[in-house]
Residue frames as qw, qx, qy, qz and C-alpha x, y, z in Angstrom:
[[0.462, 0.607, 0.231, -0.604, 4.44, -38.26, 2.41],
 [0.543, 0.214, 0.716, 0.382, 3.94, -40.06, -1.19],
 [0.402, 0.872, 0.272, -0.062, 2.21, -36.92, -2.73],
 [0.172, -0.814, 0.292, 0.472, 5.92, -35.69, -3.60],
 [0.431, -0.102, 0.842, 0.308, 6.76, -38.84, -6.03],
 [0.409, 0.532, 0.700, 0.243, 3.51, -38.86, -7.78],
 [0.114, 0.942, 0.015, -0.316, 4.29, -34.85, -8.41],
 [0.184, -0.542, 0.726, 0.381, 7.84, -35.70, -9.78],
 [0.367, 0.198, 0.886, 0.203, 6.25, -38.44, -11.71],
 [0.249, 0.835, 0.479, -0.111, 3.41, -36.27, -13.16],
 [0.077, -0.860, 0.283, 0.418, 5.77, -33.26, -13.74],
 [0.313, -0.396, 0.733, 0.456, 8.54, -35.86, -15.96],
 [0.372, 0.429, 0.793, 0.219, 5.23, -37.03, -18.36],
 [0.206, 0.897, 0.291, -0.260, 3.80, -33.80, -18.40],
 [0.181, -0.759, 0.485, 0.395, 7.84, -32.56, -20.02],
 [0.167, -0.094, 0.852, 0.486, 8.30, -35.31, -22.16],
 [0.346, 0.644, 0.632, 0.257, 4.74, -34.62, -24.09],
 [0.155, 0.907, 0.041, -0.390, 5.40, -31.06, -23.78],
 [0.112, -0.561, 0.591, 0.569, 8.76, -31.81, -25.97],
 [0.391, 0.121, 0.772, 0.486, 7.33, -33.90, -28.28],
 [0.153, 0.852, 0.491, -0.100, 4.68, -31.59, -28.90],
 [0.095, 0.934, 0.058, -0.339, 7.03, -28.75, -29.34],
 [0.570, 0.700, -0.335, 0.271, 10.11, -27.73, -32.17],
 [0.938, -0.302, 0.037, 0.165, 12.91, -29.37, -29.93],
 [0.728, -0.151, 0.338, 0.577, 15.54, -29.77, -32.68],
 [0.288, 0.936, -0.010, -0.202, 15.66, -26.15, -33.89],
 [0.435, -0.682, 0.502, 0.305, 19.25, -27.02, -34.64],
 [0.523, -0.099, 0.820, 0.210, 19.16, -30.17, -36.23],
 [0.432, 0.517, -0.110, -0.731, 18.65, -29.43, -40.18],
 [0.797, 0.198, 0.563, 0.096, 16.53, -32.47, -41.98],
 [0.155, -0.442, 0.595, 0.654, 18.35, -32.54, -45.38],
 [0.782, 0.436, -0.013, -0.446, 16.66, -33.20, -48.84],
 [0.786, 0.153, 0.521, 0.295, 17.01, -36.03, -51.41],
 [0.048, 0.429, -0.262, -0.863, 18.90, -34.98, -54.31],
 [0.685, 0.507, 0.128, -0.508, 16.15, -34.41, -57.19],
 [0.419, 0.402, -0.709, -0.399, 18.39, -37.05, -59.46],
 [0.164, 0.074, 0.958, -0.223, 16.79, -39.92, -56.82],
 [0.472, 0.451, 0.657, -0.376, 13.14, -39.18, -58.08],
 [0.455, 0.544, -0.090, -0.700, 13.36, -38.10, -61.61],
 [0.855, 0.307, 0.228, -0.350, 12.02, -40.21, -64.59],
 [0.666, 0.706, -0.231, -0.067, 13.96, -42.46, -66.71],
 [0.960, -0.046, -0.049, 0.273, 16.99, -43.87, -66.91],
 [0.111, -0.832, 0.086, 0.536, 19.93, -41.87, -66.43],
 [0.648, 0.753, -0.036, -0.105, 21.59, -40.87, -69.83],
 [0.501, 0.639, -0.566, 0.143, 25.26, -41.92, -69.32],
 [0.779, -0.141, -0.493, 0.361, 27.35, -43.59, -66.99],
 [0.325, 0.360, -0.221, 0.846, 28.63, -40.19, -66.06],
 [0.547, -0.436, -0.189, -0.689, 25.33, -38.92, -64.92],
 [0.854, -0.278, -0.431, -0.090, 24.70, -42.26, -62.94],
 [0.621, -0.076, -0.397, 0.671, 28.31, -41.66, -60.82],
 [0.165, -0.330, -0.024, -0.929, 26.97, -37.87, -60.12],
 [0.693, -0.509, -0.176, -0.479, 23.66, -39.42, -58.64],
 [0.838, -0.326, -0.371, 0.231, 25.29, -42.01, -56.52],
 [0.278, 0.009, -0.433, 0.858, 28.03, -39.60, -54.84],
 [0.234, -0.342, 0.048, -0.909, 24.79, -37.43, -54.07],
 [0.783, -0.376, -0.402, -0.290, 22.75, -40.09, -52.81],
 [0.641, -0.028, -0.450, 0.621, 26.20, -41.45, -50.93],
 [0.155, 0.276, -0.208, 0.925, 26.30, -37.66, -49.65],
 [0.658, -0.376, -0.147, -0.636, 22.49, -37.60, -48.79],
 [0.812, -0.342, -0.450, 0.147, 22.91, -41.16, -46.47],
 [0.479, -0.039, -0.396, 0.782, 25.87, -39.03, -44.55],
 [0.024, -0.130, 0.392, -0.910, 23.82, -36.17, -43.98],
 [0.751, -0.453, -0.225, -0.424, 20.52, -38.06, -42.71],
 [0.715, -0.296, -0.498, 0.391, 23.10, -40.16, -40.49],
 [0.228, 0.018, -0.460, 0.858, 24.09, -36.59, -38.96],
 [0.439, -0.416, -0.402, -0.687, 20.86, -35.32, -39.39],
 [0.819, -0.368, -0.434, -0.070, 19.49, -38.62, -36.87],
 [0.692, -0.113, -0.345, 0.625, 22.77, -38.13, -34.61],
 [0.083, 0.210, -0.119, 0.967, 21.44, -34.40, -33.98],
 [0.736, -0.350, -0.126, -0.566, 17.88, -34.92, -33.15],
 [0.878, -0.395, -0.219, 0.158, 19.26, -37.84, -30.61],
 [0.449, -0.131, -0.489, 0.736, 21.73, -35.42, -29.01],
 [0.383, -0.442, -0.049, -0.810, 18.61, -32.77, -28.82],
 [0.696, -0.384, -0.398, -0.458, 16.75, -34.86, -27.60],
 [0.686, -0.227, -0.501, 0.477, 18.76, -36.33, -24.76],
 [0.124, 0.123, -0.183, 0.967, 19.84, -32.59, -24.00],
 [0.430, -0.327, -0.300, -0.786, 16.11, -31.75, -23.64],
 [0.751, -0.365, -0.547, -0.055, 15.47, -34.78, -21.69],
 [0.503, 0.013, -0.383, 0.774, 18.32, -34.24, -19.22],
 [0.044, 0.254, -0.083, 0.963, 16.98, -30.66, -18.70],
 [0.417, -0.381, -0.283, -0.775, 13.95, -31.62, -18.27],
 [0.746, -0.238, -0.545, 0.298, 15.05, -34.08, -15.18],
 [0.345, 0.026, -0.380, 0.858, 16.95, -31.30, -13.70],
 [0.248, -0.318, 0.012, -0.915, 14.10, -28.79, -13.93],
 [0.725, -0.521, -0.380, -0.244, 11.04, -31.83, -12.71],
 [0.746, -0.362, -0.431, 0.356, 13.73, -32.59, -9.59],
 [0.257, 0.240, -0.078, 0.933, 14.34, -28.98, -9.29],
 [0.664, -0.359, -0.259, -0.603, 10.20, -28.40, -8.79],
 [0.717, -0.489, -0.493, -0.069, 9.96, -31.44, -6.56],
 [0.517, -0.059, -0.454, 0.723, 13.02, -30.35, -4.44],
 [0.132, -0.301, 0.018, -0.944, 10.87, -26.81, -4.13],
 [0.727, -0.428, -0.354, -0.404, 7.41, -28.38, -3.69],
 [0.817, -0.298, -0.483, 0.108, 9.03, -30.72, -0.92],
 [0.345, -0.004, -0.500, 0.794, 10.62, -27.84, 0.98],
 [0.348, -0.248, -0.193, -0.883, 7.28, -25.60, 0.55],
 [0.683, -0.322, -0.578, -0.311, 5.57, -28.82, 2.17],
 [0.557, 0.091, -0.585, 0.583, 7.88, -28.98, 4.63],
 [0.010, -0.045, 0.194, -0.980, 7.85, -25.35, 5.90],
 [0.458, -0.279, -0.200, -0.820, 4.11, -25.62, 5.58],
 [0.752, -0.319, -0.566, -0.111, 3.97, -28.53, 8.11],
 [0.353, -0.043, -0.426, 0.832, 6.58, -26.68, 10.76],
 [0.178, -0.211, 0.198, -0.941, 3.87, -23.89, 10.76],
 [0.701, -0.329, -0.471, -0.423, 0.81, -26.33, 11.24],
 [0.737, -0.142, -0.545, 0.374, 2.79, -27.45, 13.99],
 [0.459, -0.878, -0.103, -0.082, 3.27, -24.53, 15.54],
 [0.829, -0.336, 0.266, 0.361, 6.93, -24.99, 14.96]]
C-alpha cells in the first residue's frame, strides 16, 4: 500500500513549514551591533577607534555563536520532527493494518 509514504512525505513538509513558521530558536539570542558601528563622524582619537574595533571584533564572535545556535536548533527541531512524522506513519501503518485483519474477517 503506497498511501503510507505519501502520508510520511506530507506529514515531513507539513513540520518543516510548521517550524519555519514558528519561534524555533527561543534559545538562540540574536546580538546587537555596538552603537560605535553606526554613529556619525570620525572617531575622535585613536583610543576611541581601538574600543570600536574590540566591540565590533566581539560583535563578529557573538553573531558566529549566534548562527552556530540557530543551526543546532534547527537540526534539533528537524531531527524531532523525523522521529515524531515516522512515529505517526509507524501508527497510521499499524491502524491500517489492524483495519485490514478486520475487513478480512481476520
Amino acid at each position: 500500500m503506497r498511501r503510507p509514504v505519501k502520508l510520511a512525505t506530507a506529514a515531513f513538509f507539513g513540520a518543516v513549514a510548521t517550524l519555519s513558521s514558528s519561534k524555533v530558536f527561543a534559545y538562540c539570542s540574536e546580538p546587537s551591533a555596538p552603537s560605535c558601528a553606526s554613529r556619525f563622524g570620525e572617531f575622535d582619537d585613536e583610543w576611541e577607534f581601538d574600543r570600536c574595533k574590540r566591540e565590533m571584533e566581539s560583535y563578529k564572535d557573538d553573531v558566529e555563536r549566534f548562527i552556530g545556535c540557530n543551526n543546532d536548533e534547527a537540526e534539533a527541531a528537524i531531527t524531532k520532527a523525523r522521529e515524531d512524522n515516522e512515529s505517526s506513519t509507524s501508527e497510521y501503518n499499524d491502524a491500517v493494518e489492524a483495519f485490514n485483519r478486520r475487513a478480512r474477517g481476520g
